[in-house]
C-alpha positions in Angstrom: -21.0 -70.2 55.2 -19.8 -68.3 57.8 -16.0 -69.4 57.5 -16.6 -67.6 53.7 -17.7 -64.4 55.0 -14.8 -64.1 57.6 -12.4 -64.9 54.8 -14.5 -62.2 53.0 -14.3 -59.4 55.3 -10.3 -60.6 56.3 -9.6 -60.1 52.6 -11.4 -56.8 52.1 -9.4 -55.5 55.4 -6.1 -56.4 54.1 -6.5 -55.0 50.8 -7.9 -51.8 52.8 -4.5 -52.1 54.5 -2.2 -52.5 51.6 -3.8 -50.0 49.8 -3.2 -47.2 52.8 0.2 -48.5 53.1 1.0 -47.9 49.4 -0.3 -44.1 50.0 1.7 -43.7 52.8 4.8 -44.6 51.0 4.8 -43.0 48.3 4.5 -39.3 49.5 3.7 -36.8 46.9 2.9 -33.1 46.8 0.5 -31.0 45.4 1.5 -31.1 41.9 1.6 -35.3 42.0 5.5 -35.0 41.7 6.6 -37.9 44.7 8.9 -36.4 47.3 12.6 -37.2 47.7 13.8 -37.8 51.2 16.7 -35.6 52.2 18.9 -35.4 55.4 20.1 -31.7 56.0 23.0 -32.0 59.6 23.1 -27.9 60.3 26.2 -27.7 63.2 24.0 -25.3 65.0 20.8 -23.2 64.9 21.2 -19.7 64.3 19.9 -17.0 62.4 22.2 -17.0 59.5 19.9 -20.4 58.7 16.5 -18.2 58.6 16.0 -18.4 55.1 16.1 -22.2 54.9 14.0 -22.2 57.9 11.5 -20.4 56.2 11.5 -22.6 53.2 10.8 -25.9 55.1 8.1 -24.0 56.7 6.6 -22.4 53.9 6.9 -25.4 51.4 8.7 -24.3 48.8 10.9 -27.7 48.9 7.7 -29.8 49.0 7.0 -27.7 45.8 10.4 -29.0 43.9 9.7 -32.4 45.3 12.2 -32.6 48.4 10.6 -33.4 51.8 13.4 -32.3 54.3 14.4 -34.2 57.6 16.4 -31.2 59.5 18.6 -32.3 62.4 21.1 -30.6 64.1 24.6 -31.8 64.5 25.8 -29.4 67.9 28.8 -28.5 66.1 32.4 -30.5 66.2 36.5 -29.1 66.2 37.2 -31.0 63.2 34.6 -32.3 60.7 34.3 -36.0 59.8 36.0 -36.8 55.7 33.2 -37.6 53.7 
């Protein structure tokens, strides 16, 4: 009897686990739309960047169903060939 209820509660956890995982995942914004992962590698931070700045702050990309990952590259002589 009280092997059952451990398997029980072990069970309900798990489930509670997958179920949180599956949320986590599967990022979405307001609007239910889910969010596309995207990369943006500025050379360097300056002000000529403010307006994207802004947008990532504000949301408006989360809107359109982009979540942003912004990194900065510190700039190079002579960019890489795609």
């Amino acid at each position: 009897m009280k092997k059952k209820v451990i398997v029980i509660i072990v069970i309900i956890i798990l489930a509670m686990v997958f179920s949180m995982v599956g949320v986590i995942v599967n990022q979405k914004n307001k609007d239910g739309v889910e969010l596309k992962n995207i990369k943006v590698n500025e050379v360097t931070r300056s002000v000529f960047y403010a307006p994207q700045y802004v947008a990532i702050n504000k949301g408006y990309f989360k809107e359109k169903g982009m979540n942003i990952e912004l990194t900065t590259g510190q700039g190079a002589e002579t960019p890489l060939p795609c």
